[in-house]
C-alpha positions as CSV (number, residue, x, y, z in Angstrom):
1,X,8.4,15.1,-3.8
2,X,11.2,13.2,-5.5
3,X,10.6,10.2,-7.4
4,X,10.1,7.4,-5.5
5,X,9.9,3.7,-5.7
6,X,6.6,1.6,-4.8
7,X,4.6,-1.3,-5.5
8,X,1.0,-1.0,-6.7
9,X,-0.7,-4.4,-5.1
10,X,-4.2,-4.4,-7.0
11,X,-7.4,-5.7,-5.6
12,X,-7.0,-8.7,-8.2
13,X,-3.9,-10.0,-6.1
14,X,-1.0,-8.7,-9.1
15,X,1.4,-6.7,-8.5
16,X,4.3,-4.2,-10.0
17,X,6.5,-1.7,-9.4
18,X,5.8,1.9,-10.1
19,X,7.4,4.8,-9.4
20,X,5.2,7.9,-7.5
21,X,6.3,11.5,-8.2
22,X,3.3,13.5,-5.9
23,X,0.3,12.1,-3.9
24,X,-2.1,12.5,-6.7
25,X,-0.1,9.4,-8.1
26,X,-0.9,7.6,-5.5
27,X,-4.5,8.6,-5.2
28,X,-4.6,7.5,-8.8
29,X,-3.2,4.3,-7.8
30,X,-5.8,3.5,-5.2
31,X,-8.8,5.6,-6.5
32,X,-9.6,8.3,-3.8
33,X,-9.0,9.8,-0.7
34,X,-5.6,8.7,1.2
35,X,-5.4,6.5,4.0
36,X,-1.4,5.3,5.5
37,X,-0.8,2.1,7.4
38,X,2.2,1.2,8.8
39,X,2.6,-2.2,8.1
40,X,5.8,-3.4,9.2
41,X,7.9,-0.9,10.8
42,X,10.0,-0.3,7.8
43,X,6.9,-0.5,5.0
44,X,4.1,1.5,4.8
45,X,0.4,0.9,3.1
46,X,-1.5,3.6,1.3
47,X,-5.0,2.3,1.0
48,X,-8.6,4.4,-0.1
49,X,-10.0,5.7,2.6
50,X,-13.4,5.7,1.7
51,X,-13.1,1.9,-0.3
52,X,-15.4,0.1,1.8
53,X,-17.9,2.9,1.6
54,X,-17.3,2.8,-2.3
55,X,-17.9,-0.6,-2.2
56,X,-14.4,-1.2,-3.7
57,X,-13.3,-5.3,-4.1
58,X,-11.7,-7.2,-1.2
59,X,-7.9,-6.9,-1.7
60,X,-7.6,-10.7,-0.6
61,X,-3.3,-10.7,-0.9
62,X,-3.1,-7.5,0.9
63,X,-5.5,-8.7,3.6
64,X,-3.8,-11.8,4.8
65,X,-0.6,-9.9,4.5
66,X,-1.8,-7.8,7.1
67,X,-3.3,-10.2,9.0
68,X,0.2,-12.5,8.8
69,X,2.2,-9.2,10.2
70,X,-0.3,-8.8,13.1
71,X,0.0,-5.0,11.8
72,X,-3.1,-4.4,13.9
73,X,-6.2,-5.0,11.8
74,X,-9.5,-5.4,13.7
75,X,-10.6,-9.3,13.8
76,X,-12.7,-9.4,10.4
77,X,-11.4,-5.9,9.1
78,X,-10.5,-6.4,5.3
79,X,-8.4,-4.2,3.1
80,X,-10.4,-3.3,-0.4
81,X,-9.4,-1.4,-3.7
82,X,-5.5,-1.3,-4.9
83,X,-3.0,-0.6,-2.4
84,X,0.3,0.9,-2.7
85,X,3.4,-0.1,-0.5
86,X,6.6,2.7,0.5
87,X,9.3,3.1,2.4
88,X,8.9,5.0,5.7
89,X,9.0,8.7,5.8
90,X,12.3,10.5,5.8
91,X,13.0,13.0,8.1
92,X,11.1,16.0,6.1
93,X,8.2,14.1,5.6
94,X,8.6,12.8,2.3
95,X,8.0,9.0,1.0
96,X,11.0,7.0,0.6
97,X,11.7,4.0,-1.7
98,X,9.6,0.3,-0.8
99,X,12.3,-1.8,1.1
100,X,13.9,-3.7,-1.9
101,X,13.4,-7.2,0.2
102,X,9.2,-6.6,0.9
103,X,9.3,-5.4,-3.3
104,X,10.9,-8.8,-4.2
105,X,8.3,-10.6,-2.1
106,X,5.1,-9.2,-3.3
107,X,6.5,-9.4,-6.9
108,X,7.5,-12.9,-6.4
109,X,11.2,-12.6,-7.2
């Protein structure tokens, strides 16, 4: 996997950019097992998989982001635990860089 660029939202609503070399970084990032989202067509969420289970803090930004893109989220669903955003995946699979406008936005630039 090539480097790429992402944004760690954590569960305490800041965020920053980080840069992701393999999937263990990003099962680092949000503590466990590996869940993807697509959030908006050209952004993707990886979120924990088992964070509810875990019992892993409401991610309150991350949630009414989802909610506010309709991206599908059953009425009451929440999003828990440190999230990270990407790019879609190119055509062999692999993560690409978060889309530099969505990046700005979560970081507040």
């Amino acid at each position: 996997m090539k480097k790429v660029k992402a944004v760690l939202l954590r569960a305490d609503g800041t965020a920053s950019r980080i840069e992701i070399k393999s999937g263990e970084d990003i099962n680092k990032a949000v503590g466990g097992w590996l869940e993807v989202i697509n959030f908006q067509g050209n952004v993707f969420v990886y979120i924990n998989e088992e964070g509810k289970l875990l019992g892993l803090p409401l991610n309150n930004r991350a949630t009414g982001l989802a909610y506010s893109r309709n991206i599908g989220l059953i009425p009451g669903d929440v999003i828990v635990g440190n999230v990270v955003f990407v790019g879609p995946a190119d055509n062999d699979g692999n993560d690409t860089d978060v889309p530099e406008d969505f990046a700005r936005e979560l970081l507040g630039e």
